[in-house]
N, C-alpha and C positions, 0 to 999 in steps of 0.2 A: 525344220528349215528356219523356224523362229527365232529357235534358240540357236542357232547356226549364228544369225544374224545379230544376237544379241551381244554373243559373245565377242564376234570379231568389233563389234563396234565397243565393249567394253574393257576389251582381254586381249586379242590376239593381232590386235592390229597396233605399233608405236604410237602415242598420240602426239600431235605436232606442239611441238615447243616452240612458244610465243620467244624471238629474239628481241632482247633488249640492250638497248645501245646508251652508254654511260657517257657519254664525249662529252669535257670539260670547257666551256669555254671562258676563259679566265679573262675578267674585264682589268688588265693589267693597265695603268700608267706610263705614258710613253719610257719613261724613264725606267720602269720596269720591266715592257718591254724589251728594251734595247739590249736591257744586260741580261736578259734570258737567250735572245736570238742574235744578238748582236747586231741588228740592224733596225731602221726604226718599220712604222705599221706600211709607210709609204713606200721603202725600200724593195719589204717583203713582198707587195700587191705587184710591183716592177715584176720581181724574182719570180713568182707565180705565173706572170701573163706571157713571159718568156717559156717555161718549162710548162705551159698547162697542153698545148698540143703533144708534147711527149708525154707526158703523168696521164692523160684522160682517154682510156680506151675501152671500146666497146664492151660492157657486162649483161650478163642475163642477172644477175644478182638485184635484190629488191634494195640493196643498199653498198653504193661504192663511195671509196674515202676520195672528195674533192683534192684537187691540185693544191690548193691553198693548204688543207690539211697535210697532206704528205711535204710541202716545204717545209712548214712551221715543223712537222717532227724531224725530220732532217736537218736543219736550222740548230733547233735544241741538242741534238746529238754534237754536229759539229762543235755550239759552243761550251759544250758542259763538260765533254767526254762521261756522262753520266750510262749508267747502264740502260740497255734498252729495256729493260723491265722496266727499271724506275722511271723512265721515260714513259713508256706505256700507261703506268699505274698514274700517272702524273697528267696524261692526257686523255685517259680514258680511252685507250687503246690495243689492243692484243699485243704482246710484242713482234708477235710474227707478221703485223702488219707494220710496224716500227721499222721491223728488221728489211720489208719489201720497200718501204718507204726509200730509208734512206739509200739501198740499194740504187732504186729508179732516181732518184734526183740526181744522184751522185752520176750517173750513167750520162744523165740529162746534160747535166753540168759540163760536164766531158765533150758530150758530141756541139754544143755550143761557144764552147770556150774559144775555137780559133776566130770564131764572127770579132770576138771584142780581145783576145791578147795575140797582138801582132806584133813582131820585130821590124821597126820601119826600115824600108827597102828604099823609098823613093829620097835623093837626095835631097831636096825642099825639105823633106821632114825631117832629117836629120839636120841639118841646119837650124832648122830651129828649135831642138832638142836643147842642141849645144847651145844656143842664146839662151835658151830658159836656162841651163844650168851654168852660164858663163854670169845672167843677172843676178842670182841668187850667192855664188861664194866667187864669183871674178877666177873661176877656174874651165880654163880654156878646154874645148878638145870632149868635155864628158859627152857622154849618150847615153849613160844609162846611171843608178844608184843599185849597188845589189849587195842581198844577203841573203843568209839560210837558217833554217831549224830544222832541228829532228822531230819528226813525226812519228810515234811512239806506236809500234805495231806487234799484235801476238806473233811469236816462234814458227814463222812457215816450215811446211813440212821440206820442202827443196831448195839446197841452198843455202842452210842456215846460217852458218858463218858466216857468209856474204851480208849479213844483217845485221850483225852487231856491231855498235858504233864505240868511239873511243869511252866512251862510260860505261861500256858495259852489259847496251840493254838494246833491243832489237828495235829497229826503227829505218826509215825511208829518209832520205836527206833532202830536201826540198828547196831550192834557192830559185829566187825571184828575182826580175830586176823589171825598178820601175823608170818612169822618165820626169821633166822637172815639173809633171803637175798630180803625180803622184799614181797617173795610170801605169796598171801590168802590164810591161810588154813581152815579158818572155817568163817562163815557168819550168826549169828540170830539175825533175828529181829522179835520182840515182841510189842503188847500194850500193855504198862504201866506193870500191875504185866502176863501177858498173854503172853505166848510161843508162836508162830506159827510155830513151827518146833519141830521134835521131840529129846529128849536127845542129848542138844545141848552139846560144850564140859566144859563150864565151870562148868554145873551140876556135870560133873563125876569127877569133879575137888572137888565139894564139897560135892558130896557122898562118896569120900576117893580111887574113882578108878583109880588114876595119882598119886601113891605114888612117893615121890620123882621128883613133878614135880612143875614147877611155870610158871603162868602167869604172866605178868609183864604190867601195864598200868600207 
């Protein structure tokens, strides 16, 4: 029975592996900062206290990645387009926790985003859209500034052709438009001739329900 006991306690039982946790945290210069995440330490702390009730959920785990953490990786991804490895290795990260990171913010970001990008409905607001944008170039009539970029995406498996843009290379079209103090008020992005949203606003622009109004790009 002894040696029963010797054994398991020597031999036949895995012995527990002490985890150790490598997280980088980089005393970076605002300015350095900014052009890692694109935004400054104060911006971020905002982006966090918004997304931390969706990022921060229940674990039995002896160590979960804070909300600030999972921004800042998420943050890095969007500005870098660097791999998530190298991002991982870079933060001191798994990438597989990289990879849930940006996943959940981006999710975050998403179920959020109608609170603060809205197409003004109320005519007071549009009115004074048009004065900001009538002070600025003495051009009557605007409500909005828009443009677009391609958003550079791997080969989905359905669909494909539907995704390649006039250069060549597979990508999501994304067009903005802001108003005259620089806020987003509307966001669609589409493939190629394909909506992925619905009655976006330049439509009702061109079904004739914004009389009296102009986009400008």
């Amino acid at each position: 029975m002894a040696a029963r006991l010797v054994f398991d306690s020597n031999f036949g039982r895995r012995q527990r592996k002490e985890r150790v946790y490598r997280h980088f945290h980089h005393n970076f210069e605002e300015g350095e900062f900014s052009s890692r995440y694109r935004f400054s330490r104060e911006t971020v702390a905002e982006i966090t206290y918004m997304l931390e009730p969706y990022l921060c959920r229940p674990t039995l785990r002896s160590y979960a990645m804070t909300a600030h953490e999972q921004v800042l990786m998420a943050l890095r991804y969007y500005a870098t387009g660097d791999k998530m490895t190298t991002i991982g290795d870079t933060m001191g990260f798994h990438v597989s926790s990289v990879s849930r990171s940006v996943r959940d913010v981006s999710a975050a970001l998403c179920d959020i985003a109608p609170q603060y990008i809205k197409w003004p409905t109320d005519p007071a607001e549009k009115m004074t859209i048009k004065q900001g944008f009538y002070s600025i170039a003495s051009f009557p009539g605007v409500i909005g500034a828009v443009d677009g970029t391609h958003i550079r995406i791997q080969s989905p498996r359905e669909y494909e052709h539907t995704y390649v843009n006039r250069k060549g290379f597979h990508s999501i079209n994304v067009q903005g438009i802001c108003d005259h103090t620089g806020n987003l008020r509307a966001v669609i992005f589409y493939q190629r001739y394909i909506f992925l949203i619905r009655k976006p606003p330049l439509l009702q622009f061109n079904n004739g329900q914004m009389p009296g109004s102009t986009c400008v790009g």
